[in-house]
N, C-alpha and C positions, 0 to 999 in steps of 0.2 A: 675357365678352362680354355676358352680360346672355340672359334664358331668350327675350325677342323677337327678337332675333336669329340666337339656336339654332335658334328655330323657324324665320325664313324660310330658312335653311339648310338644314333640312327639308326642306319645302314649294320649293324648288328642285331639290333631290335629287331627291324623290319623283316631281313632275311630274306629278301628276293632275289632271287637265280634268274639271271637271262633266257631267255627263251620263250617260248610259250607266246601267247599274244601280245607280251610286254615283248618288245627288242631290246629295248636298254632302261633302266630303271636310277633309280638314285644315284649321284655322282657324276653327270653331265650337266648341261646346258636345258636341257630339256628330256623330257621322257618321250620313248618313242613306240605306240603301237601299232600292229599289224592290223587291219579291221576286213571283216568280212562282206561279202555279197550279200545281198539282200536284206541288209541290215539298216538302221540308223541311230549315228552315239549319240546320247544324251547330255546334259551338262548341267549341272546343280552349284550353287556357293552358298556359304549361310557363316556366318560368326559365333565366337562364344569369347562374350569380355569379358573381364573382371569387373567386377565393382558394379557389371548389370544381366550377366546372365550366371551368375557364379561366383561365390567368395570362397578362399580357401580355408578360411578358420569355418566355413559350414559343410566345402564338398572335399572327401580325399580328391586328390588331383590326379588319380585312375579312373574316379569317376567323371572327371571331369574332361578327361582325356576321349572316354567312352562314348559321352554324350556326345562331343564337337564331332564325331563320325555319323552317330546312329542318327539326328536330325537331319543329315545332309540325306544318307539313306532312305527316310521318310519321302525326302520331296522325290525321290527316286520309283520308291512305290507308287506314291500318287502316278506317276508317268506312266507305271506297268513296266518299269522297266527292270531289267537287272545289272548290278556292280560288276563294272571293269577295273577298275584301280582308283586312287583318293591321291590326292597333294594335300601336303599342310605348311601353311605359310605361320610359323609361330614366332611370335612378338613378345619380349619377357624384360624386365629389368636383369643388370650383372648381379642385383644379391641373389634374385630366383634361385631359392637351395637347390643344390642337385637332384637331391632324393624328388624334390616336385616336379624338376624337370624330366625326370626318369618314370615318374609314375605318369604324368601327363603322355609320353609316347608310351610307354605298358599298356595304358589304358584304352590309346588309339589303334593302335597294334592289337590287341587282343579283340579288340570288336571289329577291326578290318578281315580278320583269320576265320573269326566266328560267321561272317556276310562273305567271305570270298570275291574282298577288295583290298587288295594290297596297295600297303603305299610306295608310290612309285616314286615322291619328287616332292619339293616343296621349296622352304626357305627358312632362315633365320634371321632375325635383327632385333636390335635393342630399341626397347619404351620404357614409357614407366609403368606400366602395367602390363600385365600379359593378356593375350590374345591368340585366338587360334581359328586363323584365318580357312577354313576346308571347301577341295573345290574338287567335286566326286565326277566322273567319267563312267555313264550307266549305257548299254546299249536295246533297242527294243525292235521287234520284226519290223520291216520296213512300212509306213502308213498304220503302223498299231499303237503309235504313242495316247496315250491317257489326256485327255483337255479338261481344261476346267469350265470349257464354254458347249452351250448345246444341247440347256436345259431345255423341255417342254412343257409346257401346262399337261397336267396329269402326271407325271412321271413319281415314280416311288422313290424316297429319300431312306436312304439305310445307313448306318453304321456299324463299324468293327468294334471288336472289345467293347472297355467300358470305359466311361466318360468319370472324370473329376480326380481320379487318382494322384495326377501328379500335383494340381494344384493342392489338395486335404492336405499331401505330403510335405507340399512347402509352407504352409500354415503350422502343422505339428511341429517341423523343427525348429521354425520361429519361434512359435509358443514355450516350445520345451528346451531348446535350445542343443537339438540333438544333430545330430550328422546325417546330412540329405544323401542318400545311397541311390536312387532312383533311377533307371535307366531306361529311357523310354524303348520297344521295340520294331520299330521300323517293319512292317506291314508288306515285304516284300514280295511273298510269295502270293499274299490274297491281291494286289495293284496287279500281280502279273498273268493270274486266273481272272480278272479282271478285263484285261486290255484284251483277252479271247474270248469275253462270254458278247455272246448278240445280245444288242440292247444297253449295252452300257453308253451312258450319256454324257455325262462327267465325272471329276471325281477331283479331290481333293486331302490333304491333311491337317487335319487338327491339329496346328500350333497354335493359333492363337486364340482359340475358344470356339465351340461347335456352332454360337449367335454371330460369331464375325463371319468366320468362315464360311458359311452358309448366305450368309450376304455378300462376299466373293465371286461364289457362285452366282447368285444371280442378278448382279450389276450387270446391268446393260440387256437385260429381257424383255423387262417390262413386265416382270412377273414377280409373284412374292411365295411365300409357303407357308404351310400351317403345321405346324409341329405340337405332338403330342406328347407335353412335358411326363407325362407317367409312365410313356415307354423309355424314356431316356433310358442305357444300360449305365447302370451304376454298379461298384464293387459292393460286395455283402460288408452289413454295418456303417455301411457309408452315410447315410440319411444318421442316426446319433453323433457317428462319429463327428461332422458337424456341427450338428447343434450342439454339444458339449464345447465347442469352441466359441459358440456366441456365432455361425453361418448361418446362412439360407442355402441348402442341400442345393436346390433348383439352380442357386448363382452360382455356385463354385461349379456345376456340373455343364452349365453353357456357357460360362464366361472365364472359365476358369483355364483354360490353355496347357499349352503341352501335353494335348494326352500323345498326339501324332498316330492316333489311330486316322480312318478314311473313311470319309465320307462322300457317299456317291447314290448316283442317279439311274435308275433304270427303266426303259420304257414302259407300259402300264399293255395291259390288252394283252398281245398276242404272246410277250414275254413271261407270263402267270401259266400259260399250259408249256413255257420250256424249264420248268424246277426254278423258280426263282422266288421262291417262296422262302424266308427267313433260316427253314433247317435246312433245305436243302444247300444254299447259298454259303451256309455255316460247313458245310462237310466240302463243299466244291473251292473253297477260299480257305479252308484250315484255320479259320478263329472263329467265334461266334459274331452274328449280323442280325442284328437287331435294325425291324422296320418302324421309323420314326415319322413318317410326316409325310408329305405331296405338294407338289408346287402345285400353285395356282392362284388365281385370284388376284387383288391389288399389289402393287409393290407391298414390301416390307414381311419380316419375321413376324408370323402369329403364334403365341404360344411357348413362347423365351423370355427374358429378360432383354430390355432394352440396352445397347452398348454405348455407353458414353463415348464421345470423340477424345482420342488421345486416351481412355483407359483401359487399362489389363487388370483383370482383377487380381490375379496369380500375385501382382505385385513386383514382378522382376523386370517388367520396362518402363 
């Protein structure tokens, strides 16, 4: 079809009107926004390739569209911050059917609309494979952004939702040969009840499994943590649903990536008589928070599976 008429394919998907804290949106040189006082914007990139985070004969390519947003999202949350608008810089072979290229921006678009991050800007060019390059614009109170550094000995380690979901999932459709539908939820609103509660220390997202991540965390402390693999939150059935596979529940649920729930750090002591106790923290963050473990002690994870160098268990890097 020609890259100018990809683009007003675009730019009719997307459906963004001037004004607002967008100045000028798709069809320039650049996108232009307005930003306010006492603020500071954020900036997120992250990929989604073919052939290593995604195949189309396994995901529609709505789904696929979905995801390349809601992950950049995630790292958003972690920040405590909130969506300003997304670029997508999309990379595709000339057979790339249309209908994929259609469902790819449906998919982006509909989860932009649902997070109230429009897309404002991006690019097209020819590969041999496709790619979707995403580079999200979050904004947060000024000196309130989320770190992943500032862990202490003693501090309480919790998590969002529940752990192993997406990996079982990508195992199931391998085994069965079924259609990965899976979209992870980006943690928006609990990172940004987060970045106001006192006492938050760090925090982080589970992409690449809650034993790495968590060693993320505490690179460069001089600290280690002890986790208590029976609190792990797991979904209901998950522990058979496994072992019917030939897993170990325990691996897929710490090693197992992508859930993009959050994991984070809160001071101990004086922080326990401000509601920081697991239900509370669950009504004040809108998902459930499950407390898993306390830094302290020698370097290293206690109470995980151990993470090979260079392995994902998930299987997709």
């Amino acid at each position: 079809m020609g890259e100018g008429a990809l683009i007003d394919r675009i730019v009719r998907r997307a459906g963004l009107e001037p004004g607002g804290r967008w100045v000028l949106g798709i069809g320039d040189d650049a996108a232009v926004l307005a930003t306010r006082t006492g603020e500071e914007l954020v900036f997120t990139t992250d990929a989604q390739v073919e052939g290593v985070h995604f195949r189309f004969d396994r995901e529609p390519a709505r789904v696929v569209g979905r995801r390349a947003l809601a992950v950049n999202l995630s790292d958003l949350a972690a920040m405590g911050a909130s969506p300003v608008g997304a670029l997508l810089s999309l990379s595709a072979p000339g057979s790339l059917a249309l209908s994929r290229f259609d469902g790819l921006i449906e998919g982006f678009v509909d989860e932009a609309g649902r997070y109230g991050c429009p897309l404002v800007g991006g690019n097209l060019s020819s590969a041999e494979r496709c790619s979707l390059h995403v580079t999200v614009i979050g904004r947060c109170r000024r000196g309130r952004a989320l770190r992943r550094s500032g862990l202490r000995a003693g501090d309480r380690l919790f998590v969002t939702g529940r752990l192993g979901a997406a990996a079982l999932a990508r195992h199931t459709a391998d085994r069965h040969g079924a259609a990965l539908r899976r979209v992870p939820t980006p943690r928006l609103v609990a990172g940004q009840a987060l970045a106001g509660l006192s006492g938050t220390r760090a925090c982080i997202d589970l992409s690449d499994g809650l034993a790495t991540d968590l060693a993320h965390l505490l690179e460069g402390t001089g600290f280690g943590a002890d986790v208590d693999p029976a609190k792990l939150p797991t979904p209901r059935g998950f522990a058979g649903r496994c072992r019917a596979l030939g897993l170990d529940p325990l691996a897929v649920a710490a090693l197992g990536g992508e859930d993009y729930e959050l994991l984070f750090a809160l001071r101990d002591g004086p922080a326990r008589a401000e509601g920081h106790d697991p239900r509370s923290l669950s009504r004040r963050l809108g998902v459930a928070v499950t407390e898993i473990g306390r830094v302290g002690g020698a370097p290293g994870v206690r109470g995980l599976p151990p993470v090979a160098r260079g392995h994902h268990f998930g299987g997709r890097r």
